[in-house]
C-alpha positions as CSV (number, residue, x, y, z in Angstrom):
1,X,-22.2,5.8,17.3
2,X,-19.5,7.7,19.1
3,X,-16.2,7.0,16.3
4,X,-15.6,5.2,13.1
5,X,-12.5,3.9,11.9
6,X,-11.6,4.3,8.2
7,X,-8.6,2.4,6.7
8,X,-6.3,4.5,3.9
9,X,-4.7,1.9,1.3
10,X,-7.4,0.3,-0.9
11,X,-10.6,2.2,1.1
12,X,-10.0,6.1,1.1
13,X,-7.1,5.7,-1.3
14,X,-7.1,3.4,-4.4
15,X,-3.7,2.4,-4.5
16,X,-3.5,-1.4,-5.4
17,X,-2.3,-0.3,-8.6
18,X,1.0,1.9,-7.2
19,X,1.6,-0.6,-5.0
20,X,1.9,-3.6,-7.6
21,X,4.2,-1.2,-9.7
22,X,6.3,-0.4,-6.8
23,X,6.7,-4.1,-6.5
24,X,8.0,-4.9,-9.4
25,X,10.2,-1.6,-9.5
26,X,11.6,-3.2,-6.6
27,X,11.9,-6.4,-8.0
28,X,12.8,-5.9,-11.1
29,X,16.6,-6.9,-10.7
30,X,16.0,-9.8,-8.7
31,X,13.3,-11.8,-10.1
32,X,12.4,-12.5,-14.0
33,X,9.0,-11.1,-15.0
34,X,7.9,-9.5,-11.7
35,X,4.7,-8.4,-12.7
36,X,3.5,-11.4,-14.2
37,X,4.4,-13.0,-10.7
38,X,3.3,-10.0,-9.0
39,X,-0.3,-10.8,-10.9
40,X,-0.2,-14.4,-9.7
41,X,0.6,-14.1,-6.1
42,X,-1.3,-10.6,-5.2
43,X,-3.3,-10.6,-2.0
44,X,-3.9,-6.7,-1.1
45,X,-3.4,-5.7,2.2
46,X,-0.2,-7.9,3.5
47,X,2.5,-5.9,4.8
48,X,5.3,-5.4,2.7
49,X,7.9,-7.7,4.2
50,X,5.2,-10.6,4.3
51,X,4.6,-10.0,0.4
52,X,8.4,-9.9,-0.5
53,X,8.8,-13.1,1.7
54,X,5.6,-14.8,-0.4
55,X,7.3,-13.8,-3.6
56,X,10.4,-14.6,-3.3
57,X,9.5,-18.0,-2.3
58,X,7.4,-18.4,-5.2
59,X,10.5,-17.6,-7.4
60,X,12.9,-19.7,-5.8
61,X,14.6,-17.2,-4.5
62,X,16.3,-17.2,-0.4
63,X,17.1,-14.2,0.5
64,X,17.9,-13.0,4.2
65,X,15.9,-11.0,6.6
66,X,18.0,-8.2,6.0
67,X,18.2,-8.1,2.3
68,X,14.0,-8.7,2.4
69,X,14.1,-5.2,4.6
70,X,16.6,-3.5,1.7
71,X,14.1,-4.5,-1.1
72,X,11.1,-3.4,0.9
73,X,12.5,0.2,1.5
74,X,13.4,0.1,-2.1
75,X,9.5,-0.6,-2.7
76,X,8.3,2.4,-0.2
77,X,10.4,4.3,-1.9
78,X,9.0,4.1,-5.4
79,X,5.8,3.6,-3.8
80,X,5.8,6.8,-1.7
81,X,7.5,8.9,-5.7
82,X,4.1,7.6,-7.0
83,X,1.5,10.4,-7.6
84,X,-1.7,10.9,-8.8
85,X,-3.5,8.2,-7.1
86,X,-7.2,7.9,-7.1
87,X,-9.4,9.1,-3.8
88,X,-12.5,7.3,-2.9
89,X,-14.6,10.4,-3.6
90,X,-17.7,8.9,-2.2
91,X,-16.7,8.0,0.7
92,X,-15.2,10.7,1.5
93,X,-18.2,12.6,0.9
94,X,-20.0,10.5,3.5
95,X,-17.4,10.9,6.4
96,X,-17.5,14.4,5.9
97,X,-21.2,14.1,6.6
98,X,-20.4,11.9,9.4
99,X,-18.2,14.5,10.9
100,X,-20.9,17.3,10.9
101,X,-22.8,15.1,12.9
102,X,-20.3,15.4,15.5
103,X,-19.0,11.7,15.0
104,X,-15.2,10.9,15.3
105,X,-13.2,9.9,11.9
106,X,-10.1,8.3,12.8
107,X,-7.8,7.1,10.2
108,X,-6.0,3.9,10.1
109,X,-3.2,2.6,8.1
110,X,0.0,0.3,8.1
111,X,1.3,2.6,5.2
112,X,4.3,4.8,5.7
113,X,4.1,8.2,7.1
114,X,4.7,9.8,3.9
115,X,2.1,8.6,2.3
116,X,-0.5,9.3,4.9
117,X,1.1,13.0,5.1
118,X,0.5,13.0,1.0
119,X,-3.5,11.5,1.6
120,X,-4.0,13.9,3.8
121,X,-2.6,16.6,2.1
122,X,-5.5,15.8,-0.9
């Protein structure tokens, strides 16, 4: 084995949880009961726009492309304030024993920049 590729959100980084709140942060003004819809329609690992296009069309509610891309920096936003989110500890311990034997770690994500920055600066 010459490499290994390691996702972020939901494999190094536990973050379904921030990412659900974020949602309904986000969503709070334009759908009723966001996280009870948020709980019904959850599939981790969509991007956001996909997610916001899934929901909304649950609700009933048309929006246009441009206001889906308002309400998914909203959500990045308050996804990207969020702290304190749980590491994979274990795993991370075993890619840091991969990485001694001289194996290359890289990391993969569709997450924002910031929040890669803040992974990596844990």
């Amino acid at each position: 084995m010459t490499g290994v590729f390691v996702d972020l959100d939901g494999v190094l980084w536990f973050s379904e949880s921030a990412h659900k709140s974020a949602f309904a942060l986000a969503l709070r003004d334009v759908i009723a009961n966001p996280i009870e819809i948020i709980d019904q329609t959850w599939e981790f690992g969509e991007s956001t726009e996909i997610y916001l296009e899934r929901i909304l069309k649950f609700s009933d509610v048309n929006f246009s492309k441009p206001k889906i891309h308002e309400l998914a920096a909203i959500k990045r936003k308050f996804a990207a304030e969020m702290n304190n989110i749980p590491l994979n500890i274990p795993l991370i311990d075993s890619l840091r024993e991969i990485k001694k034997q001289g194996i290359l770690i890289s990391l993969v994500s569709s997450s924002s920049a910031s929040n890669v920055q803040k992974f990596l600066n844990n």
